[in-house]
C-alpha angles and dihedrals in degrees: 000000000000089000094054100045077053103051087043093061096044090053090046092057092045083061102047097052090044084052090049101039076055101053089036093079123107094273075176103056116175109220118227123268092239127172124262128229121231124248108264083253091084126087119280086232101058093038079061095057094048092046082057106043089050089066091047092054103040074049102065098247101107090166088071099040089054088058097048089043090048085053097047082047090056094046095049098017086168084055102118087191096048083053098052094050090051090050080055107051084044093043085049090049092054096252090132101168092051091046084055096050083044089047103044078045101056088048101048084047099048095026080167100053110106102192088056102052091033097050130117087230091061108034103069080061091060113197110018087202099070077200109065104081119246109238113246114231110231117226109252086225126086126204083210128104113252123239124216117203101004124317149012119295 
């Protein structure tokens, strides 16, 4: 009997650490900050550039990415998603301030693109029009008296 209380436990805790190691997984996983490709209406050269530069980047050499992506820029300068490749070699590379300007650019040139105005790379900079007004969070709490059944006694 001893055996078996024994055995029972060990397989009890085989299953509670299976179940932990389980939920233990990113249920939040961030997904990767990966480069777009351009719509087949671009030029080939510039969808070349941004082939290549892809590689560079998902490579780890995001000085050569930023070039590649500054080339495909240049030969589709109204490509949101060229743009936006361009705003993450140079946010990888720690040039903050241009990755914003590539960033607000590549919004305002694909306004439809989800992946661009969703993305982690765009979103710690908020709004990317400094017009449009940020909408002020009210305090759930009131300095007013509260009335019960109507109005105030």
């Amino acid at each position: 009997m001893n055996a078996r209380r024994i055995s029972a436990m060990v397989m009890l805790a085989l299953l509670l650490a299976g179940g932990l190691s389980a939920c233990a997984g990113d249920s939040k996983k961030v997904k990767a900050r990966e480069p777009l490709t351009l719509s087949p209406s671009v030029a080939p050269n510039a969808q070349q550039y941004t082939s290549q530069g892809s590689s560079a980047y998902l490579a780890g050499r995001y000085d050569e990415a930023k070039a590649l992506f500054t080339q495909a820029v240049s030969a589709a300068p109204n490509s949101g998603e060229a743009r936006y490749n361009l705003g993450l070699a140079l946010f990888k590379l720690g040039d903050t301030e241009a990755a914003r300007e590539q960033f607000i650019q590549a919004s305002n040139l694909a306004p439809g693109n989800k992946v661009i105005w969703d993305s982690p790379a765009l979103s710690p900079y908020s709004t990317p029009d400094p017009n449009i007004p940020k909408k002020e969070k009210e305090h759930p709490y009131s300095n007013s008296r509260p009335t019960f059944g109507g109005g105030p006694r």
